[in-house]
C-alpha positions as CSV (number, residue, x, y, z in Angstrom):
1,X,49.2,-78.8,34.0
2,X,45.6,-79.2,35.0
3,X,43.7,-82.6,35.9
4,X,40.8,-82.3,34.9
5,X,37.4,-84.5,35.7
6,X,34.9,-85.0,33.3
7,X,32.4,-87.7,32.2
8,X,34.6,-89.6,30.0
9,X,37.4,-89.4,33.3
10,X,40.1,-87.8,34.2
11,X,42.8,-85.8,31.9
12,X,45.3,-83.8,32.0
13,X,45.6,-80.5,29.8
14,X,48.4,-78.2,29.6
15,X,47.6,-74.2,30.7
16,X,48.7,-73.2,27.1
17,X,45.7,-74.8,25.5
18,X,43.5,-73.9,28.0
19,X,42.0,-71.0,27.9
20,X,40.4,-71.0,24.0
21,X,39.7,-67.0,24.1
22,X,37.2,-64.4,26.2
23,X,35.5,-66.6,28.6
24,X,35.5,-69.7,26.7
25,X,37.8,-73.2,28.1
26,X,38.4,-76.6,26.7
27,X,36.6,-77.8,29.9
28,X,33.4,-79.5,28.3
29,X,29.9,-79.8,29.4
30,X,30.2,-81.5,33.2
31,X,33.9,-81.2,33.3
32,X,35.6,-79.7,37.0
33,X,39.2,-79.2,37.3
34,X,39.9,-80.7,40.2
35,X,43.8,-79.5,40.9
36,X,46.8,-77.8,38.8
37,X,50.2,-79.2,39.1
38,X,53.5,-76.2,39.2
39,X,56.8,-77.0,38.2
40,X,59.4,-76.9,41.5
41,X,60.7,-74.1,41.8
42,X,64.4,-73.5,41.2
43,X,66.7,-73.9,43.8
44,X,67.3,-71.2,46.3
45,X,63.9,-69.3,45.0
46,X,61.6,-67.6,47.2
47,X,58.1,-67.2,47.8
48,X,55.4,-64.8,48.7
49,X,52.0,-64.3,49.7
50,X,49.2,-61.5,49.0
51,X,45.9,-61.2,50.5
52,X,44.0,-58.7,49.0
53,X,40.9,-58.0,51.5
54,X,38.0,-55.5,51.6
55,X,39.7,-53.4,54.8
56,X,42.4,-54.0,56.6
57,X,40.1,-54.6,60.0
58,X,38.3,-57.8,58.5
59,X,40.0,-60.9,58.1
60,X,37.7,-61.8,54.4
61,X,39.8,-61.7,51.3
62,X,38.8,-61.2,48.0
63,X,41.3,-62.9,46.2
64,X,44.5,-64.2,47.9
């Protein structure tokens, strides 16, 4: 789920109905999402994390 702020407030709008097709959102004209809400996980689950970075000497990632 996404929370969304806009200029007629906030909303909330499911990740299905999103993303409308190449580059294009239902996010209108001064609209921010301002966090996106996971499920839990189930139990006994397990996490990770990837950095990807330019090098391995510098500590800026690209994406993470």
């Amino acid at each position: 789920m996404l929370n969304v702020h806009g200029v007629d407030g906030y909303r909330q709008v499911p990740l299905s109905g999103f993303f409308l097709g190449p580059g294009k959102t239902v996010l209108k004209s001064g609209d921010i999402v301002t966090s996106i809400q996971f499920p839990a996980p189930p139990a006994k689950s397990a996490g990770k994390y990837i950095k990807l970075g330019r090098n391995t000497k510098s500590d800026l990632a690209i994406v993470g």
